[in-house]
BATOR-227445 format. One record per residue (C-alpha): residue number from 1; chain; x, y, z. Coordinates in Angstrom, 3 decimals. Example, Ala and Ser with C-alpha at 12.3 -4.5 7.8 and 13.67 -1.06 7.14 Angstrom:
BEGIN
+-----+-------+----------+----------+----------+
!   n ! chain !       xx !       yy !       zz !
+-----+-------+----------+----------+----------+
!   1 !     A !   12.300 !   -4.500 !    7.800 !
!   2 !     A !   13.670 !   -1.060 !    7.140 !
+-----+-------+----------+----------+----------+
//
This chain:
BEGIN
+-----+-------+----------+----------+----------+
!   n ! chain !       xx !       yy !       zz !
+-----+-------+----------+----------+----------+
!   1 !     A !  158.640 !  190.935 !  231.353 !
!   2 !     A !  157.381 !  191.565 !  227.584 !
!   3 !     A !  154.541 !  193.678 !  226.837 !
!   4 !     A !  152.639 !  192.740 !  223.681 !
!   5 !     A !  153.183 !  195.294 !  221.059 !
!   6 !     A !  150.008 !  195.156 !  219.996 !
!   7 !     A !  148.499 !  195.899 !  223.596 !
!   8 !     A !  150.707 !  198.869 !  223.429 !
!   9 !     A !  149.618 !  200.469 !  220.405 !
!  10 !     A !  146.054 !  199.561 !  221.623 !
!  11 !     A !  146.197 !  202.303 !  224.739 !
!  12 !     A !  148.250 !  204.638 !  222.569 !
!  13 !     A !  145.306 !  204.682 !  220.461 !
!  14 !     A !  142.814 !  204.891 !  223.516 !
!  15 !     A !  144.775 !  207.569 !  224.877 !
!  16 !     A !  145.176 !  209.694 !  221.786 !
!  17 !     A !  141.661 !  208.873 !  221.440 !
!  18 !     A !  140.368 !  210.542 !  224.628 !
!  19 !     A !  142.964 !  213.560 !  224.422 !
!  20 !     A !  141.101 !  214.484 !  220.939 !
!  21 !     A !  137.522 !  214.148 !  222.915 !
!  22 !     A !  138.760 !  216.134 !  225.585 !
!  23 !     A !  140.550 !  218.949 !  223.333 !
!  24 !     A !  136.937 !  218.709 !  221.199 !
!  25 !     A !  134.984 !  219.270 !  224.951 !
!  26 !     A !  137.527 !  222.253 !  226.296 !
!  27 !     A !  136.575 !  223.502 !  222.493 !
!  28 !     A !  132.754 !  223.327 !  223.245 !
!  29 !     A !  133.159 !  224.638 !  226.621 !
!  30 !     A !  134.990 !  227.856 !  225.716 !
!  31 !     A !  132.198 !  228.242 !  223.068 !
!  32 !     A !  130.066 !  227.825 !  225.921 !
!  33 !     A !  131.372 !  230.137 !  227.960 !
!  34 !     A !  131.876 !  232.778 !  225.181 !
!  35 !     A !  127.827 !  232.700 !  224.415 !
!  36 !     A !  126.939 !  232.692 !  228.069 !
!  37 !     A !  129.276 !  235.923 !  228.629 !
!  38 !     A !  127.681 !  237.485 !  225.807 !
!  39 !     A !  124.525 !  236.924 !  226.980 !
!  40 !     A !  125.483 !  238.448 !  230.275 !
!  41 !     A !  127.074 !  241.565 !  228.753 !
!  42 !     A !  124.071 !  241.986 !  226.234 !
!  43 !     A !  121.185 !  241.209 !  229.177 !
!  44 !     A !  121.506 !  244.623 !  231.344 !
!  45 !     A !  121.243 !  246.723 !  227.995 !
!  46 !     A !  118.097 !  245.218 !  226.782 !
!  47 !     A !  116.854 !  245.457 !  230.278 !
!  48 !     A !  117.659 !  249.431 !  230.637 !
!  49 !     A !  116.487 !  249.715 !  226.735 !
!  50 !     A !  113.180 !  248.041 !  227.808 !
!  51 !     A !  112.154 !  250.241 !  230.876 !
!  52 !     A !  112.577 !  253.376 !  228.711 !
+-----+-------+----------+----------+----------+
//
């Protein structure tokens, strides 16, 4: 059985495709996560600071 060449290079490109989106989401997500911890570890002081 012969696969097309083309059809090949077609879901090498898809693939290589979706690993870029996915490295770009796990990117955004750590970003994410970074803010969202930042915000957790800043919220308590401003919440002491602000019953003062």
């Amino acid at each position: 059985m012969q696969i097309d060449q083309e059809l090949l290079l077609d879901i090498y490109r898809e693939i290589s495709s979706m690993r870029e989106f996915e490295e770009q989401l796990q990117e955004e997500t750590r970003e994410t996560d970074a803010a969202v911890l930042t915000e957790l570890v800043d919220f308590p002081q401003q919440d002491v600071s602000s019953k003062r």
